[in-house]
DRENDO-106180 format. One record per atom (N, C-alpha, C, CB): residue in three letters; x, y, z; residue number from 0. Coordinates in pm, 1 decimal. Atoms other than C-alpha are relative to their C-alpha. Last residue first. Glycine has a CB too. Layout:
BEGIN
SEPA residu        x        y        z num
SEPA    ALA        X        Y        Z NUM
...
This chain:
BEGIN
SEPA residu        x        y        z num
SEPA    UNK    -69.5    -94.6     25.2  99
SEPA    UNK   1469.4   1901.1   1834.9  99
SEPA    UNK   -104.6     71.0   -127.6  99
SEPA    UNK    155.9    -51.6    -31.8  99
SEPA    UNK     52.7   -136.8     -8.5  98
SEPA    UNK   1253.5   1641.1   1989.5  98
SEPA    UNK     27.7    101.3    -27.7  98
SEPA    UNK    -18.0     30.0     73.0  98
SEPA    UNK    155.1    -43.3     43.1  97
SEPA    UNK   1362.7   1360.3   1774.2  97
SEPA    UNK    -19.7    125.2     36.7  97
SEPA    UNK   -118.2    -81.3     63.9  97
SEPA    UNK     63.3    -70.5   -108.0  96
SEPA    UNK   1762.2   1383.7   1861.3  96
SEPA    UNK   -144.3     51.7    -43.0  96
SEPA    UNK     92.2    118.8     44.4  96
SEPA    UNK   -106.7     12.9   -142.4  95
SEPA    UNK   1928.0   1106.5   1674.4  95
SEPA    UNK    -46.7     81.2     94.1  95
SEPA    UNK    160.2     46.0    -17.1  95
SEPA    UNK    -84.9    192.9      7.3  94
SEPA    UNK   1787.6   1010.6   1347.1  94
SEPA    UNK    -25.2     15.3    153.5  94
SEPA    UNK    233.9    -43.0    -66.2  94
SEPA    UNK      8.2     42.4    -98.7  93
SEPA    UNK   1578.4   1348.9   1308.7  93
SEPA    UNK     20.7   -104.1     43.9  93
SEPA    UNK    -64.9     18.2     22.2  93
SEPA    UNK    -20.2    -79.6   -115.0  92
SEPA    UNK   1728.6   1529.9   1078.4  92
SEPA    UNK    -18.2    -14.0    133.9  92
SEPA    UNK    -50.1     80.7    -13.9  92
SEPA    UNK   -153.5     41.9      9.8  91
SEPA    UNK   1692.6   1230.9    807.3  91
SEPA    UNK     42.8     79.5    140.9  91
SEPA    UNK     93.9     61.8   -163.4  91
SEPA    UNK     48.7    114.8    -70.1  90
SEPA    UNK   1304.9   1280.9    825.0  90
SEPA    UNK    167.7    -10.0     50.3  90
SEPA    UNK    -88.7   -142.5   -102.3  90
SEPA    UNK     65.5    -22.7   -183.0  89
SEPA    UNK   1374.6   1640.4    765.6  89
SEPA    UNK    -28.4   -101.1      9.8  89
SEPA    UNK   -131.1     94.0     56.2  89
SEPA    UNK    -83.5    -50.6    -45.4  88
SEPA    UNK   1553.9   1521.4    420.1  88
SEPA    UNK     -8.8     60.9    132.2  88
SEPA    UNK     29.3     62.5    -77.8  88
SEPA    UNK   -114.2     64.3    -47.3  87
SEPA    UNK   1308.0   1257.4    367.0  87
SEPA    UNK    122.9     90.4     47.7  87
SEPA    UNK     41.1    -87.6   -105.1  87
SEPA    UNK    -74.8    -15.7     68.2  86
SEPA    UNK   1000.8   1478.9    334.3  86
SEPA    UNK    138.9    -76.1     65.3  86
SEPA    UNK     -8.2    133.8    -28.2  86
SEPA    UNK    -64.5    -42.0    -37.6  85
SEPA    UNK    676.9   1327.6    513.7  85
SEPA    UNK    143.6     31.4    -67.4  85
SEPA    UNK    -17.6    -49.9     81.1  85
SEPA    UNK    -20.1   -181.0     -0.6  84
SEPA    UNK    362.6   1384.6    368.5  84
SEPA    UNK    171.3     33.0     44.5  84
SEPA    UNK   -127.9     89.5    153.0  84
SEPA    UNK     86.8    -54.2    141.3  83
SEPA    UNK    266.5    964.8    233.3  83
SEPA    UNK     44.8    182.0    -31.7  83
SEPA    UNK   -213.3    -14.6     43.1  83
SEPA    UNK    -88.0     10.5    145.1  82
SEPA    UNK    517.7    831.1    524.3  82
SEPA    UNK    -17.1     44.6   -133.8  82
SEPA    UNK     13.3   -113.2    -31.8  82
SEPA    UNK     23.2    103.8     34.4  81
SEPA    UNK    315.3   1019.6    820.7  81
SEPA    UNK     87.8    -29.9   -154.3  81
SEPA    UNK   -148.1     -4.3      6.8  81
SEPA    UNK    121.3    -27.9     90.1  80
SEPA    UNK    371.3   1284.9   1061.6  80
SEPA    UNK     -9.8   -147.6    -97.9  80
SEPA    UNK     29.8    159.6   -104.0  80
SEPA    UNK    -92.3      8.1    104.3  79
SEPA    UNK    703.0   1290.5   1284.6  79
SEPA    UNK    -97.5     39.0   -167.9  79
SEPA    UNK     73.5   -175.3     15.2  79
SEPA    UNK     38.5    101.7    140.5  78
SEPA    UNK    514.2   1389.0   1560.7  78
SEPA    UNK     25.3     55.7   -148.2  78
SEPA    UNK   -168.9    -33.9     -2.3  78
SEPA    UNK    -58.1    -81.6     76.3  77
SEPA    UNK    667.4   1604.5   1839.8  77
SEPA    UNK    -22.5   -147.5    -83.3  77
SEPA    UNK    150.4     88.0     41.1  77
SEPA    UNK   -117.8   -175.5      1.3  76
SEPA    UNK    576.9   1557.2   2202.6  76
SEPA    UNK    -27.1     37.9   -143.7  76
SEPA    UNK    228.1    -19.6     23.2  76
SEPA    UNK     94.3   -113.0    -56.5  75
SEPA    UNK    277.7   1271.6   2132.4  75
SEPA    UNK     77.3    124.3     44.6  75
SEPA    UNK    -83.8    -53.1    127.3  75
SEPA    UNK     82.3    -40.6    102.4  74
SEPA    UNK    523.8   1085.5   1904.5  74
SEPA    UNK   -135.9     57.1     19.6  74
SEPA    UNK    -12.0    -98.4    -73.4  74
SEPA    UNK    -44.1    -81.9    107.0  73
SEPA    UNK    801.9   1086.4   2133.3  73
SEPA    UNK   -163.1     45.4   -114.8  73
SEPA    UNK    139.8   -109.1    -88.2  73
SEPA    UNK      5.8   -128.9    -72.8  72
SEPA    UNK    571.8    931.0   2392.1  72
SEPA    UNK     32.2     55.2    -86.9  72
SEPA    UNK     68.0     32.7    114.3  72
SEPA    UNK    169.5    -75.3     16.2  71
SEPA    UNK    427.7    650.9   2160.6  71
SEPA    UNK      8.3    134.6     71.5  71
SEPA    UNK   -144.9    -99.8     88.6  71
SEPA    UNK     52.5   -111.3   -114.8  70
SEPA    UNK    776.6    547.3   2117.4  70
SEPA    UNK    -82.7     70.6     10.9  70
SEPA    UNK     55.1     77.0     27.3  70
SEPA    UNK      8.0    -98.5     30.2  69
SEPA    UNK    811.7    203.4   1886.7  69
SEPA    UNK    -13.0     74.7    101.1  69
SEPA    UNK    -68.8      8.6    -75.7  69
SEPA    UNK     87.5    -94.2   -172.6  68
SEPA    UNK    947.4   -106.3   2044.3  68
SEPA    UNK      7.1    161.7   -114.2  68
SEPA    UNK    171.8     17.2    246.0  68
SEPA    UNK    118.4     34.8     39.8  67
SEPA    UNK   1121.1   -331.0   1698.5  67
SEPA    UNK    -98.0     64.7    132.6  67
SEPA    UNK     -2.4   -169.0    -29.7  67
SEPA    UNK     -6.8     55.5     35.8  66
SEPA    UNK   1487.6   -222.7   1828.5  66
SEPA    UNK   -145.1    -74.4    -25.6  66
SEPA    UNK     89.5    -22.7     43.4  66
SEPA    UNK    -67.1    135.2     -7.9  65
SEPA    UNK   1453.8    -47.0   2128.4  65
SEPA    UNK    -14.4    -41.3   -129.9  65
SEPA    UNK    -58.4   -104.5    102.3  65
SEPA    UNK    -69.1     31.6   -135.0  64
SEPA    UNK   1308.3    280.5   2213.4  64
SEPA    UNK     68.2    -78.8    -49.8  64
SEPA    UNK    -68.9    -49.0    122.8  64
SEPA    UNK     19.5    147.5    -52.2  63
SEPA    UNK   1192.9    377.6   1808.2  63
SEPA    UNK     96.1     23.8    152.1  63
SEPA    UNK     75.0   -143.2   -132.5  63
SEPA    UNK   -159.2     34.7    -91.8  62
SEPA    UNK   1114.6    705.2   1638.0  62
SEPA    UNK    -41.3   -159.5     51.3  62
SEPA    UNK     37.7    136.3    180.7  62
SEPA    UNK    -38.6    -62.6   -133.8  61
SEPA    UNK    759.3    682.3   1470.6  61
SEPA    UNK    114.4     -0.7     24.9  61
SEPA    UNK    -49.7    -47.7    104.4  61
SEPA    UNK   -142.6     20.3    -40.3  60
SEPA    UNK    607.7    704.4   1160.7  60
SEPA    UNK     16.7     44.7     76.5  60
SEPA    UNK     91.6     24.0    -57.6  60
SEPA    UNK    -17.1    -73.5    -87.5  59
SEPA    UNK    195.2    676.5   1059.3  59
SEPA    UNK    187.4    -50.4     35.8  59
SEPA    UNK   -132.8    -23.0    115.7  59
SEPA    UNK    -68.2    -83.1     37.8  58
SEPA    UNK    115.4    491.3    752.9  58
SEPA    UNK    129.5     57.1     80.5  58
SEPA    UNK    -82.8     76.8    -25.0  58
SEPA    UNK     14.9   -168.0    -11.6  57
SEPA    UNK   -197.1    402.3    892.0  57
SEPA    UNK     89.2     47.3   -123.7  57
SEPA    UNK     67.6     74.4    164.9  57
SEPA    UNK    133.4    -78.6    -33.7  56
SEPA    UNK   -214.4     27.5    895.4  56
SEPA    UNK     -9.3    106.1    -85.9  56
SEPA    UNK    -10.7     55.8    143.9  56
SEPA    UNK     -5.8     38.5    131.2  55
SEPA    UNK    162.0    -68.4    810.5  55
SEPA    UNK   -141.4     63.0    -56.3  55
SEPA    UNK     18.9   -166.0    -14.3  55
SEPA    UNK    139.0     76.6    -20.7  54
SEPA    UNK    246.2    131.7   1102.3  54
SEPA    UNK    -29.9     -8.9   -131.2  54
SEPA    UNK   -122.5     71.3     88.6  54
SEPA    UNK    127.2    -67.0      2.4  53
SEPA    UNK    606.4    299.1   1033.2  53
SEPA    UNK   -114.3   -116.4     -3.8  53
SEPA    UNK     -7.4    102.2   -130.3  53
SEPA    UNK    115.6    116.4     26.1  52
SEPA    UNK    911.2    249.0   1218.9  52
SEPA    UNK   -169.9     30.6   -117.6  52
SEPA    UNK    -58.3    -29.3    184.6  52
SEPA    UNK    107.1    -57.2      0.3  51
SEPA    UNK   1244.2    490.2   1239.3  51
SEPA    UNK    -80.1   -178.2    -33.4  51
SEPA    UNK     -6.1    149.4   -120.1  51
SEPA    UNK     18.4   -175.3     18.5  50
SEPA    UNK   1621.7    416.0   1321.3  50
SEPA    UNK   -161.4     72.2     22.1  50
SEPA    UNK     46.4     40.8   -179.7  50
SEPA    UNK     89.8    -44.1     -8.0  49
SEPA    UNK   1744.6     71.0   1372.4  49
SEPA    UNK    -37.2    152.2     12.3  49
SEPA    UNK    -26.8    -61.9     68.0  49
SEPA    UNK     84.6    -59.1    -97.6  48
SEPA    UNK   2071.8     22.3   1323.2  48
SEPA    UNK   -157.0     68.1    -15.3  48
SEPA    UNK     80.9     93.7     43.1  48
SEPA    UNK     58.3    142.3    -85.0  47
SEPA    UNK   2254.0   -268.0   1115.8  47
SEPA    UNK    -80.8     71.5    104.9  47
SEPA    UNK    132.9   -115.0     82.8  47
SEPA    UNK    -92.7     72.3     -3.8  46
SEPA    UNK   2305.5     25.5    777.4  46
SEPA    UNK    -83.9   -104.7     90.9  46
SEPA    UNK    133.9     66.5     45.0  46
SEPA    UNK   -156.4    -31.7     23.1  45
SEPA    UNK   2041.8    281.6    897.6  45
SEPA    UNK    128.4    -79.4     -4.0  45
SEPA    UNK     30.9     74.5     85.1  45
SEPA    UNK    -91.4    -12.9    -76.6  44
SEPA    UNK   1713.1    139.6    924.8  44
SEPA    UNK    107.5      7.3    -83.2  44
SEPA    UNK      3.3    -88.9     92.7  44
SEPA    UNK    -88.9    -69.4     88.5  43
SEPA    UNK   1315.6    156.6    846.0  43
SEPA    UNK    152.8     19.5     85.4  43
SEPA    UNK    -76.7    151.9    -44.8  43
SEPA    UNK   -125.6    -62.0    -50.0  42
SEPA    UNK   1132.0    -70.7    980.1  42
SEPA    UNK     97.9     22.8   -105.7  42
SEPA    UNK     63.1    -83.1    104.3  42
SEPA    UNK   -120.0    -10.0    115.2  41
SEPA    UNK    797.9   -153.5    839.9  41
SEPA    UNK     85.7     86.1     74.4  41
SEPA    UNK    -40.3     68.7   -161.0  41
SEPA    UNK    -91.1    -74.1      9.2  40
SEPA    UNK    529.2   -279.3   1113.8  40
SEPA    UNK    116.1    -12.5   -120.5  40
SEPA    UNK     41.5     -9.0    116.7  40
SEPA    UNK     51.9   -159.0    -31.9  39
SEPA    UNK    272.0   -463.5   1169.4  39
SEPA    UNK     21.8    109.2    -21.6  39
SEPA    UNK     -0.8     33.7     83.0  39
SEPA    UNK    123.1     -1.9     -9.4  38
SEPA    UNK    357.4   -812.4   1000.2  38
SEPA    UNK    -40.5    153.6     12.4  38
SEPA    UNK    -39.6    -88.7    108.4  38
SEPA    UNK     14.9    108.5   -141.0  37
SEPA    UNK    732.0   -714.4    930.5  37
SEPA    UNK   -164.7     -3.2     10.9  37
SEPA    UNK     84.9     74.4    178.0  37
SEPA    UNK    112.1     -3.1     13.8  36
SEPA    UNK    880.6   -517.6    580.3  36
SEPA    UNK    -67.9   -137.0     98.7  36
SEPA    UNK    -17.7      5.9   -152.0  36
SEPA    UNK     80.5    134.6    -38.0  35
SEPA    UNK   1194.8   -446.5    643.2  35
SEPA    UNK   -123.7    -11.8     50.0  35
SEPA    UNK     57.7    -66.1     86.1  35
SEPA    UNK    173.4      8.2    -97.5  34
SEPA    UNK   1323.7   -117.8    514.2  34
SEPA    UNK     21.6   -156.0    -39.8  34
SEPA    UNK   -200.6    107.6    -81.6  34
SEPA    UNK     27.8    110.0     16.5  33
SEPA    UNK   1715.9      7.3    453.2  33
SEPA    UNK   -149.2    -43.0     32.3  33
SEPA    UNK     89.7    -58.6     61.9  33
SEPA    UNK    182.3     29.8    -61.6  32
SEPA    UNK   1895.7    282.4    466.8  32
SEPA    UNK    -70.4   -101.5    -58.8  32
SEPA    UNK   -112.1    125.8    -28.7  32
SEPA    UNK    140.9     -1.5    118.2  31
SEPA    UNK   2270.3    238.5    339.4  31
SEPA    UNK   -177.5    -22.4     93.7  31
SEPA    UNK     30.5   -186.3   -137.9  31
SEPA    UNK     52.0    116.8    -13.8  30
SEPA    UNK   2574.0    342.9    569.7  30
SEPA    UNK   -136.0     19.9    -63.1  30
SEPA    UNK      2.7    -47.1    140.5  30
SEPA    UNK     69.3    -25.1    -49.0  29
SEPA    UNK   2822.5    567.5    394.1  29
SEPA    UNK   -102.2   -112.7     22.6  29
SEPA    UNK    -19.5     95.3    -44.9  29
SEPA    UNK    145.1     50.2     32.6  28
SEPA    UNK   3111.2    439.6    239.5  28
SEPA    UNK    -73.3     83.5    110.3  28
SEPA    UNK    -26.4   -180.9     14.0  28
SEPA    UNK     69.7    155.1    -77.5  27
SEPA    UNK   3467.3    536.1    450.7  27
SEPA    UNK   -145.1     32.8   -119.0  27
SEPA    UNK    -53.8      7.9    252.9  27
SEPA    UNK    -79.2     83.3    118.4  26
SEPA    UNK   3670.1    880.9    297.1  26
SEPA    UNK    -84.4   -170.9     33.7  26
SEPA    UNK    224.8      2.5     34.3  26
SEPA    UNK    -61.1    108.7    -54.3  25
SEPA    UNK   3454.9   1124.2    529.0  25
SEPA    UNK     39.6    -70.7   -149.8  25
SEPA    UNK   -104.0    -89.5    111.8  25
SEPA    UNK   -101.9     27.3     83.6  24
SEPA    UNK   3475.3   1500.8    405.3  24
SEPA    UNK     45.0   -165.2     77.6  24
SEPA    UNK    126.3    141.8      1.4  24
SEPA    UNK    -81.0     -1.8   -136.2  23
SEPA    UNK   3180.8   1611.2    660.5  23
SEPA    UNK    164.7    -24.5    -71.0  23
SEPA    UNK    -61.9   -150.0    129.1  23
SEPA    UNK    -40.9   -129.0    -47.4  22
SEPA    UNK   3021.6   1727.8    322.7  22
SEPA    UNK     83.6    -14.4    151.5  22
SEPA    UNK   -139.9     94.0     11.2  22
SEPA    UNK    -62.8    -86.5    131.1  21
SEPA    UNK   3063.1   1413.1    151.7  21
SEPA    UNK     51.3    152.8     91.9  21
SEPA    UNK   -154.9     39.2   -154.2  21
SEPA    UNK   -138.3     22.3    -20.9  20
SEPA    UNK   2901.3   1199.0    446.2  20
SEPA    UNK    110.3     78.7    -92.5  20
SEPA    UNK     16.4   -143.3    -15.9  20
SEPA    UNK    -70.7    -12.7   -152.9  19
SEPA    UNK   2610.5   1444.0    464.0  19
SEPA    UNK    157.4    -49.9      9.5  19
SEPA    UNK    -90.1   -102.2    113.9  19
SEPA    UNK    -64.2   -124.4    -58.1  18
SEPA    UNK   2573.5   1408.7    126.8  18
SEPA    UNK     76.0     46.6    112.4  18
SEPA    UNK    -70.2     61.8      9.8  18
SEPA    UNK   -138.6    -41.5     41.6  17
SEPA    UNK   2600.5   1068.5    127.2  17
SEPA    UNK     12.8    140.5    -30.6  17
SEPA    UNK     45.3    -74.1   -117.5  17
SEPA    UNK   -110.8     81.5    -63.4  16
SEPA    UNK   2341.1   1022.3    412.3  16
SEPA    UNK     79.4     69.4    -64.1  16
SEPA    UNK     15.2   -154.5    -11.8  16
SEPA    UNK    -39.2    -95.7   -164.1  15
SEPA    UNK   2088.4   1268.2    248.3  15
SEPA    UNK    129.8    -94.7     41.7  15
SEPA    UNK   -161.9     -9.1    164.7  15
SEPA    UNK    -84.6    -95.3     81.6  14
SEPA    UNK   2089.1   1030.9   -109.3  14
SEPA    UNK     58.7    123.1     74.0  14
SEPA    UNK    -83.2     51.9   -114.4  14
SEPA    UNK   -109.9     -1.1     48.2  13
SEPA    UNK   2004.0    767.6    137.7  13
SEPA    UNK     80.7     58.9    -75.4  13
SEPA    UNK      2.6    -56.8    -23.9  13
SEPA    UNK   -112.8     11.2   -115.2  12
SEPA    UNK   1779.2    900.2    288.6  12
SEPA    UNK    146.6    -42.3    -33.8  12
SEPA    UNK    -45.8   -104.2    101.8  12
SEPA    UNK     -7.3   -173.8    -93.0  11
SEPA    UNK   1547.4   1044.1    -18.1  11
SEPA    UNK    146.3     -9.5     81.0  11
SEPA    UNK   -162.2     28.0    157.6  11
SEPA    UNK    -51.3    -48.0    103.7  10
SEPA    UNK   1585.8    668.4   -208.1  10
SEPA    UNK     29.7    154.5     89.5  10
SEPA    UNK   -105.3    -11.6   -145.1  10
SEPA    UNK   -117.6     90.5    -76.8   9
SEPA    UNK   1462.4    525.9    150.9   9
SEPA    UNK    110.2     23.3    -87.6   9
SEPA    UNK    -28.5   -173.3     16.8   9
SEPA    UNK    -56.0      5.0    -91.1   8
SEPA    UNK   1162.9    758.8    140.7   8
SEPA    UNK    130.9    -20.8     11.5   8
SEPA    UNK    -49.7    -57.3     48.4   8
SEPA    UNK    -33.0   -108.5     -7.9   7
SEPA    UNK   1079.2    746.5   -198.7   7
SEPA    UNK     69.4     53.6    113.4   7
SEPA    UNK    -87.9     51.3    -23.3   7
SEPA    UNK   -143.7      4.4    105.2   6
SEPA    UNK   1072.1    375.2   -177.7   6
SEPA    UNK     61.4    128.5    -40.3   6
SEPA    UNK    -31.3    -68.2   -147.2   6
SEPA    UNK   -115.1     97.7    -95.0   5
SEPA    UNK    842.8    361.6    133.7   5
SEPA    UNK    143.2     22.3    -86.3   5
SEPA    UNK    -48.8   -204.6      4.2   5
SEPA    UNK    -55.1    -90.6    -94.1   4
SEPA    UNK    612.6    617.3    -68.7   4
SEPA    UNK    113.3    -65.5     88.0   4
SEPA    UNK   -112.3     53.0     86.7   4
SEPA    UNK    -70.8   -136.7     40.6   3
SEPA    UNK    604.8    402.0   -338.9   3
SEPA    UNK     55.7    135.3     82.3   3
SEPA    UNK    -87.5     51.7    -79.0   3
SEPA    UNK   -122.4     27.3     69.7   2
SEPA    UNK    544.3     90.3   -159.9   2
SEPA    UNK     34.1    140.5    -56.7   2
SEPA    UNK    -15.0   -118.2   -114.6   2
SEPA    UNK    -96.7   -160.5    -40.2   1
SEPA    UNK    277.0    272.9     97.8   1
SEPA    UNK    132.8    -45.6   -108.6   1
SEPA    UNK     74.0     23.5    231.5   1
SEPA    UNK     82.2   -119.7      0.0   0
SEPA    UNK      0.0      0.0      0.0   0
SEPA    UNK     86.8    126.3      0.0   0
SEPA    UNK    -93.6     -0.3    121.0   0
């Protein structure tokens, strides 16, 4: 249902990554985003790290606590919005410090 948007997504992040790694001037690969597609859930992840989730349902994307544990708090502070509106280069911004 969200394939195109899932694939826009993961095409988006990853073309963010190697910028990013470009402009820091690293000489190493950059790590490749990645989705796995799970009963409930599609995880979206950075190289072997987990990163973002989205409800297969809805749409809807969240940060993650743990490794397949989405954060229902984060996403009543400061919601990410959903995979159909959300732009990969502000998705990318928020790897590491959601509430910012």
């Amino acid at each position: 249902m969200f394939q195109k948007h899932l694939k826009r997504i993961i095409d988006g992040l990853n073309e963010t990554e190697e910028k990013s790694y470009k402009t820091k001037g690293y000489s190493i690969p950059p790590d490749k985003w990645v989705s796995i597609i799970k009963n409930k859930y599609i995880y979206i992840n950075c190289g072997t790290s987990g990163a973002f989730m989205v409800e297969r349902e809805t749409g809807e994307l969240y940060n993650i606590k743990a490794y397949g544990v989405i954060d229902k708090n984060k996403k009543k502070k400061a919601d990410i919005g959903n995979i159909t509106t959300v732009c990969p280069i502000w998705l990318h911004s928020k790897r590491y410090n959601y509430l910012r």
